[in-house]
C-alpha positions, 0 to 999 in steps of 0.5 A, spaced: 410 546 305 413 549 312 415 545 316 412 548 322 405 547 319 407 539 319 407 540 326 402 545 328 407 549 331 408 544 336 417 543 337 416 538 343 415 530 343 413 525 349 417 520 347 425 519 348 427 520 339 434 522 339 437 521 332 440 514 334 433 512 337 430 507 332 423 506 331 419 500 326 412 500 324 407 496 328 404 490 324 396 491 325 393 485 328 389 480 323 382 484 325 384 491 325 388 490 318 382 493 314 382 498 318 388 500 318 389 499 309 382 502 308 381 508 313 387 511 316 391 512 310 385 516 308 386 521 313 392 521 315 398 527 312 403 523 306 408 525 309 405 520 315 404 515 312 411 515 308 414 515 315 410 509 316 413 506 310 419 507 312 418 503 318 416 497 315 424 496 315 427 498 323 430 505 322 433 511 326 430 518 327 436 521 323 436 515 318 428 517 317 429 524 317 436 524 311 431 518 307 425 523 306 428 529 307 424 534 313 427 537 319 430 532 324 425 536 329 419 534 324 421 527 324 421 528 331 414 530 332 411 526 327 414 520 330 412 521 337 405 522 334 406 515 330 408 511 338 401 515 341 398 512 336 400 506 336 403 505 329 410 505 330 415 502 336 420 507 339 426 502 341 430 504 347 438 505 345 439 500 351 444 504 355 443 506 362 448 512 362 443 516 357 450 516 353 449 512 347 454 507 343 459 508 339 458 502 335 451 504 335 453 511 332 458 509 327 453 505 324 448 511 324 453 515 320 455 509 316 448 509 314 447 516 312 453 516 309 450 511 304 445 515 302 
């Protein structure tokens, strides 16, 4: 499948994901997990669903792009859907300065390069 009918043409994301930004899945509360298991995985695309997979365990926009083998602008798309939703949690990379951490980014690309 193109990547752009992924999206629906869309390229643009309400949410601040660059690559090192990490994102989880969201537990459902105990009255909406059947929900959750029962219909919205009924509706929603695969690749969707694997991402919130993937989230069970915190990750990184590029490690979630790299681990499943889309476009980092898709995952992007995607992910930012995922935080409208309410299915996933975007964390900040918690630096002012809108630079991110070297630290932070050797362990990104650290990551990567185990995969």
């Amino acid at each position: 499948m193109r990547p752009y009918s992924l999206t629906g043409g869309r390229t643009r994301f309400g949410h601040v994901l660059l690559v090192e930004t990490f994102v989880a899945a969201l537990e459902a509360p105990e009255e909406r997990r059947e929900l959750i298991s029962g219909g919205w995985g009924d509706r929603v695309m695969p690749e969707m669903r694997a991402i919130v997979e993937l989230c069970r365990r915190m990750r990184s926009v590029a490690e979630i792009s790299a681990l499943l083998k889309m476009p980092l602008g898709v995952v992007r798309v995607l992910l930012s859907d995922l935080a409208d939703q309410g299915k996933i949690r975007v964390y900040g990379t918690g630096h002012g300065s809108g630079r991110p951490d070297r630290a932070l980014l050797e362990r990104v690309l650290s990551g990567l390069h185990r995969l």
